[in-house]
Each structure stands twice: as C-alpha cells, then as structure tokens.
C-alpha positions as CSV (number, residue, x, y, z in Angstrom):
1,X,-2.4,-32.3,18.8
2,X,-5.7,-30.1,19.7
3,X,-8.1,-29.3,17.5
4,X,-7.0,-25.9,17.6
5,X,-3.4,-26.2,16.8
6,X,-4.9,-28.5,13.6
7,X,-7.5,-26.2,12.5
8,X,-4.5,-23.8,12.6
9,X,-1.6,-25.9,10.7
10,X,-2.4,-25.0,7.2
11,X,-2.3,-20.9,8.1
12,X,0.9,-21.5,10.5
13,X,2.7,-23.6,7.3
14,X,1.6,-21.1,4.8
15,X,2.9,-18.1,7.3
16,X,6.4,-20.1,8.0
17,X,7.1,-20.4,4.5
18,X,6.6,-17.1,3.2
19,X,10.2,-15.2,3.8
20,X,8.9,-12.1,6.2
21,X,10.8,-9.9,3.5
22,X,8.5,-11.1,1.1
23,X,5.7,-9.0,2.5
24,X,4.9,-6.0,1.9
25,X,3.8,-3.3,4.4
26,X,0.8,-1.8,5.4
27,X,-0.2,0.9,7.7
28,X,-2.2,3.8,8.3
29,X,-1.1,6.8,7.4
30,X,-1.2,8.4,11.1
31,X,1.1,5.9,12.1
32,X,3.6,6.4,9.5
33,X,6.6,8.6,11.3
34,X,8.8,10.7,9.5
35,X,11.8,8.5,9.2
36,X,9.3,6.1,7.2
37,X,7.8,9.0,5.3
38,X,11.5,9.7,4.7
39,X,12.6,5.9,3.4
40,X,8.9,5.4,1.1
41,X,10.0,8.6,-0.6
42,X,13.6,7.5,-1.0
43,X,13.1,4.0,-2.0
44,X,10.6,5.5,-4.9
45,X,11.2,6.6,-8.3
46,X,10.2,10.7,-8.4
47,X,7.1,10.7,-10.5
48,X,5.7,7.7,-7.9
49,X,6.4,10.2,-5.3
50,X,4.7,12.7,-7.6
51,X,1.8,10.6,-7.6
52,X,1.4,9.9,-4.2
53,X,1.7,13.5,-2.9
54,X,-1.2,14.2,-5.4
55,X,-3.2,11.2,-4.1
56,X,-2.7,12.5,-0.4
57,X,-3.7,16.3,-1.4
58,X,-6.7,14.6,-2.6
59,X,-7.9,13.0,0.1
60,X,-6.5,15.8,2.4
61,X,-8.7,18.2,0.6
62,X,-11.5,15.8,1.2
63,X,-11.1,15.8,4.2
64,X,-10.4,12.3,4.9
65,X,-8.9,11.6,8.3
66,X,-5.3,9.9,8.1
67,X,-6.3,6.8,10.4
68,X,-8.5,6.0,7.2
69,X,-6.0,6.1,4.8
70,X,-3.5,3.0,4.2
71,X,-0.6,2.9,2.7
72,X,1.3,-0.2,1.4
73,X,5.2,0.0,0.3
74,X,8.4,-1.7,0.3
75,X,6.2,-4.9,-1.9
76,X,9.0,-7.1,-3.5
77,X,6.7,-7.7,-6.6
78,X,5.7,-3.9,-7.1
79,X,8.2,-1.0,-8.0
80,X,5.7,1.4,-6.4
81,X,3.2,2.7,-3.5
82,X,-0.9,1.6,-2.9
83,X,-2.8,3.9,-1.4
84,X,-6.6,3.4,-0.7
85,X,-9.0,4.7,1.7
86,X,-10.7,2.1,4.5
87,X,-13.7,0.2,4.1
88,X,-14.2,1.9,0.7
89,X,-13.3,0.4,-2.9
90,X,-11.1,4.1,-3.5
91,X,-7.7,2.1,-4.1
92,X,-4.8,3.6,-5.9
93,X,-1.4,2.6,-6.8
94,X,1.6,4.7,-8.5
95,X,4.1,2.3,-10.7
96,X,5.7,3.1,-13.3
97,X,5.0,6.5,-13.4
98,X,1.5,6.0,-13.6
99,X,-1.6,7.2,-10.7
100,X,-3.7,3.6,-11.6
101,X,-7.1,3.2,-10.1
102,X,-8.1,-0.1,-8.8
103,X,-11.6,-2.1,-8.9
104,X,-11.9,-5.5,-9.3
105,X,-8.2,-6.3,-9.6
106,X,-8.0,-4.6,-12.8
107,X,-6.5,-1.2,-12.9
108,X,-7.4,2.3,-15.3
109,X,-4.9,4.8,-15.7
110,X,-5.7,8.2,-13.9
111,X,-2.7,10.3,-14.9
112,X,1.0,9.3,-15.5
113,X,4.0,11.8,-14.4
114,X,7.1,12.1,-15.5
C-alpha cells in the first residue's frame, strides 16, 4: 500500500462510514437555484423561514455579496437553517423559532418568531 493511500485510510474509513444522508449541506448562497430556495423554505417550519429572510435582508442591506454568504440545510441533527458569512465569526442559525447567534459553539438568542 503507498504511503499515500495509508496516510489517507483513517479520512477514507471515517468518510465510508458516515451515511451521505447524514450530512448536511452547504453552499453559497449564489449558487443556491430557485428550486432549492423553493425545497429549504418548504422543508422549514415558518418562523425559521421568518428568521432567515430577516438574516438575508441583513446582510443584503450590508451589502454583503452572496458568494460570501453560506448557507447550511437539510442537517439530520438540526430542525433548522445556519447562515454565516465567510471567513468571519458572523454565524447564525434559526431552530425552533429562534434567530441564535453563534461564537465559540455556544449560542445567544437574537430574536425568536412565531
């Protein structure tokens, strides 16, 4: 075996055994098309879609181009949509109703929706 393919084992195991609908998506927002603008607000509960149109306002009035932002949905583990802003620590998250702001892997809560 080269060295290669055994520097590589432990990343290729670990990648083989996590189920590939087990990860959740990310992408920029300029290269999120309609149809999946269409299935992140449908898979959603409303006030997480609430939140997340505020959060993009935000940054739209900020001016913050859309190849910076990133948006992460369909997460098994999280009934919601993460929303940050590249190579900053901005990250966001609406779940459960709630806009949370992220630092440090600990969340505050911005606003909630109903």
């Amino acid at each position: 075996m080269s060295k290669l393919l055994l520097a590589l084992a432990p990343t290729l195991l670990l990648a083989l055994s996590v189920s590939p609908t087990a990860l959740a998506e990310t992408r920029p927002l300029s290269e999120i098309t309609k149809k999946t603008e269409a299935r992140i607000l449908r898979d959603n509960l409303k006030p997480n879609v609430a939140c997340y149109k505020e959060i993009l306002e935000d940054f739209q009035e900020r001016k913050i181009k859309k190849a910076d932002i990133y948006v992460t949905f369909d997460d098994p583990q999280v009934e919601g949509i993460g929303i940050g802003i590249a190579e900053t620590d901005e990250n966001y998250s609406c779940e459960g109703g709630e806009m949370r702001a992220w630092e440090a892997g600990k969340y505050e809560v911005v606003k909630k929706f109903r």
